[in-house]
MARGUSE-452203 format. One record per residue: chain; y negated, z negated, x negated of N, C-alpha, C in turn; residue in three letters. Coordinates in steps of 0.001 Angstrom, whole numbers, plus 500000, padded with zeros to 6 digits. Example, Ala and Ser with C-alpha at 12.3 -4.5 7.8 and 13.67 -1.06 7.14 Angstrom:
REM MARGUSE-452203
<pt A; <505690; 492200; 486810>; <504500; 492200; 487700>; <503300; 492200; 486800>; ALA>,
<pt A; <502250; 492920; 487150>; <501060; 492860; 486330>; <499970; 492130; 487100>; SER>,
//
This chain:
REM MARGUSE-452203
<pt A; <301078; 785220; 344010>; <300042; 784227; 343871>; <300635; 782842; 343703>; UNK>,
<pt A; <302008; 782553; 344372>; <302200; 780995; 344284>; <302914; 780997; 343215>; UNK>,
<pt A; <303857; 782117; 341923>; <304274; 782473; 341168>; <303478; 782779; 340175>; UNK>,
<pt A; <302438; 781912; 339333>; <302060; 782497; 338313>; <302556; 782109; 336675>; UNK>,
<pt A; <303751; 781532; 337012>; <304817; 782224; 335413>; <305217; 783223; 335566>; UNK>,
<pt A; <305540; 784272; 337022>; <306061; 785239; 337005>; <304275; 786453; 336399>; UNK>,
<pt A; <303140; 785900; 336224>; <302301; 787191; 336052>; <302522; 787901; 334392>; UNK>,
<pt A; <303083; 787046; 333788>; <302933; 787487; 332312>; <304045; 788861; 331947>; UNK>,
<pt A; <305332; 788414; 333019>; <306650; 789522; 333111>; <305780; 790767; 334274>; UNK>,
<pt A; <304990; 790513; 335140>; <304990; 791552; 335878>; <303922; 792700; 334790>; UNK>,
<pt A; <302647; 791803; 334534>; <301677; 792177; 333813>; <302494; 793348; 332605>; UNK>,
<pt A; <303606; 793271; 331869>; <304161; 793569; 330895>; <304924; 794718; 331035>; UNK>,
<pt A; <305608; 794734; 332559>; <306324; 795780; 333418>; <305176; 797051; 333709>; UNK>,
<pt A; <304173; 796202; 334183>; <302865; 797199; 334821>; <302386; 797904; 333474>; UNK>,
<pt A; <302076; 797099; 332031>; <301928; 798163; 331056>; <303100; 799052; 330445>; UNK>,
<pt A; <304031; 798770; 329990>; <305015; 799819; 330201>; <304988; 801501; 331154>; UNK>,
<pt A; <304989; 801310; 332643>; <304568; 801876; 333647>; <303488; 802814; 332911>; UNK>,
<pt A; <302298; 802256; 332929>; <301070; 803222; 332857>; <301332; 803961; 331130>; UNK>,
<pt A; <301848; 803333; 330544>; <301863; 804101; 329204>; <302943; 804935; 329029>; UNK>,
<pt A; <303745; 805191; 329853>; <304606; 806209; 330487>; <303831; 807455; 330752>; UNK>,
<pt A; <302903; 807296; 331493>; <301816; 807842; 332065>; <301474; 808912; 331429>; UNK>,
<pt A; <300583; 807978; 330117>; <299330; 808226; 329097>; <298301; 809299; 330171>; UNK>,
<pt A; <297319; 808919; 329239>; <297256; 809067; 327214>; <297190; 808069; 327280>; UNK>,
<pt A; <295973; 807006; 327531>; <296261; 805745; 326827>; <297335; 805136; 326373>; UNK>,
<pt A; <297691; 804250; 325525>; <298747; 803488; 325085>; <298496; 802054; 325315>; UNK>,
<pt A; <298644; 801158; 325198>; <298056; 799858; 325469>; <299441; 798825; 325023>; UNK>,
<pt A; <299132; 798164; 324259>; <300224; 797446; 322982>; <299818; 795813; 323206>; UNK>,
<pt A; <298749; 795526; 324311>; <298397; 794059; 324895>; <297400; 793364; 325457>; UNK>,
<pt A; <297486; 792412; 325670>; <296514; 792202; 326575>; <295644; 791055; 325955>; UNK>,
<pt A; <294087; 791209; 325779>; <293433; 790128; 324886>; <293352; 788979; 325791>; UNK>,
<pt A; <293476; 787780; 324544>; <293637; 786838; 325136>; <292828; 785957; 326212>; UNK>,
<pt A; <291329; 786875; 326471>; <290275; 785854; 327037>; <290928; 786711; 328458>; UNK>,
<pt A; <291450; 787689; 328317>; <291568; 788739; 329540>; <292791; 787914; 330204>; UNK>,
<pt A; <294078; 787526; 329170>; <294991; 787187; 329925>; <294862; 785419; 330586>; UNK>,
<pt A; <293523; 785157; 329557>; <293230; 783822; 330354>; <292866; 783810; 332343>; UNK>,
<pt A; <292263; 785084; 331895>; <291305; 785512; 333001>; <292429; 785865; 334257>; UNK>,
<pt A; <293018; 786916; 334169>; <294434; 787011; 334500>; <295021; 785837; 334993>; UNK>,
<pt A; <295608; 785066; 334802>; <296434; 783966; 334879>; <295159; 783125; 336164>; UNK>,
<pt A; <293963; 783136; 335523>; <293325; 781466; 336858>; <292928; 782395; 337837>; UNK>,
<pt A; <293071; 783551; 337881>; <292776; 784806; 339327>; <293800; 783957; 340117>; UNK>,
<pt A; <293464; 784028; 341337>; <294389; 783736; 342624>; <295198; 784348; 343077>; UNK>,
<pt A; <294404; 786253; 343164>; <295580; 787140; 343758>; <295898; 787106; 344958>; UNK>,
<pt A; <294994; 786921; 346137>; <295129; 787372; 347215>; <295654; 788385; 347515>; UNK>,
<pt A; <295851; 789384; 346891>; <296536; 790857; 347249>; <297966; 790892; 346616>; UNK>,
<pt A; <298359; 789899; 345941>; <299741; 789695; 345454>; <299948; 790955; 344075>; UNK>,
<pt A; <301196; 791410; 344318>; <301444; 792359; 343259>; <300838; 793435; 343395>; UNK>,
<pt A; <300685; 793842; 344591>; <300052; 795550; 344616>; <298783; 795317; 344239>; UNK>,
<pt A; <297768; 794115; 344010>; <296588; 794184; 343687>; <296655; 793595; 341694>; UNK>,
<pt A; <297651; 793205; 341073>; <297684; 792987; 339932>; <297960; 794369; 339681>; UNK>,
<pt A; <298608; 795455; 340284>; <298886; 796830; 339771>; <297412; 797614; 339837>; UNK>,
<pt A; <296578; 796993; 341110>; <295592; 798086; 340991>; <294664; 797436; 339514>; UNK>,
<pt A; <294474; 796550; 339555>; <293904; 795529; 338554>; <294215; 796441; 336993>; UNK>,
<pt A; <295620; 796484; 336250>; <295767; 797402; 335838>; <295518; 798514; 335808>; UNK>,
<pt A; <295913; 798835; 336609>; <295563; 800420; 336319>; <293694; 800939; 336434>; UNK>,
<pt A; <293009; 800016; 337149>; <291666; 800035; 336967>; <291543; 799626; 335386>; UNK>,
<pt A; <291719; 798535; 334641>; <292047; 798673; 333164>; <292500; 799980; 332268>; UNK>,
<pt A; <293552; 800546; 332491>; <293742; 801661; 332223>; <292903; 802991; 332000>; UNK>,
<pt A; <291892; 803244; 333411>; <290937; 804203; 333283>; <289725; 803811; 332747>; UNK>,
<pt A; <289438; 802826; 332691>; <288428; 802082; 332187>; <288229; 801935; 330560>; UNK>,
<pt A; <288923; 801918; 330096>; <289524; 801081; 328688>; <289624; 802491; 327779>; UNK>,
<pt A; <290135; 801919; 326675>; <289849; 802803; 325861>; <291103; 802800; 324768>; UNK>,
<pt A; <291158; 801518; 324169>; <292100; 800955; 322904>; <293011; 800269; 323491>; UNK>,
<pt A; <293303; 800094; 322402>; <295019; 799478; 322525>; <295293; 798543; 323132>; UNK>,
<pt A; <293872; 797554; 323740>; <294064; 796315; 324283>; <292899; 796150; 325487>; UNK>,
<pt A; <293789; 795830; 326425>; <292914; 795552; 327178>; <292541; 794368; 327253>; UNK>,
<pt A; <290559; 794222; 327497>; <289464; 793767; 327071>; <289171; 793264; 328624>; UNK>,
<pt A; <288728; 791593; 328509>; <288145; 790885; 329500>; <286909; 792364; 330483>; UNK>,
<pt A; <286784; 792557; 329250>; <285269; 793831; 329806>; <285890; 795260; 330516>; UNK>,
<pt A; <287513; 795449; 329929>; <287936; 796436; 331052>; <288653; 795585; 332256>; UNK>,
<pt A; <288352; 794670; 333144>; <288894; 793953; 333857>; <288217; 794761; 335277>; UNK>,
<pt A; <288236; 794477; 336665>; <286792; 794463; 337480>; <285886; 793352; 337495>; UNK>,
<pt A; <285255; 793919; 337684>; <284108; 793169; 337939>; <284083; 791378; 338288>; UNK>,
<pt A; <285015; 791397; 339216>; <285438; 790368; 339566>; <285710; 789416; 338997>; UNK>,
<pt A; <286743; 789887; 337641>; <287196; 788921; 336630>; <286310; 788708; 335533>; UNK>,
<pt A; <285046; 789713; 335409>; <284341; 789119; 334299>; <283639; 787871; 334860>; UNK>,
<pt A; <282934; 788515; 336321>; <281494; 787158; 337145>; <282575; 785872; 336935>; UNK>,
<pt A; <283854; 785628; 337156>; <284447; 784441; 337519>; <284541; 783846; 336034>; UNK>,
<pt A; <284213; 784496; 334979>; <284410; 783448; 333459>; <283028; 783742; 332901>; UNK>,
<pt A; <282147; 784394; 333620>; <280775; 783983; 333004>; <280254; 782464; 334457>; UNK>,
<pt A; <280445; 782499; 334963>; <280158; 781136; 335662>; <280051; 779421; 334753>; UNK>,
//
């Protein structure tokens, strides 16, 4: 949380990870999402940017994850 130049390297590590996984593949992250991403606070530190992901992951569909596969959380905070 007090590290957020480090979210763009972790974020990048964490997709790698899940597309190891599959099936999905996931090739990036859209940009309103990684806006969204970045002004999150992150009270839960890294283990909650992993669940964050990987809730993206089952959620999602294409190649990019979408402000709309985020939780919940991150859509209410950019429709405000």
């Amino acid at each position: 949380r007090e590290r957020r130049a480090d979210i763009d390297g972790l974020l990048r590590a964490l997709l790698q990870r899940y597309n190891a996984r599959g099936p999905r593949r996931v090739v990036d992250i859209a940009p309103e999402a990684m806006r969204a991403l970045l002004d999150y606070s992150w009270p839960g530190n890294v283990r909650e940017l992993q669940n964050v992901v990987e809730y993206a992951f089952a959620v999602g569909r294409g190649p990019l994850i979408t402000l709309d596969e985020l939780p919940p959380e991150f859509r209410e905070a950019t429709a405000q």
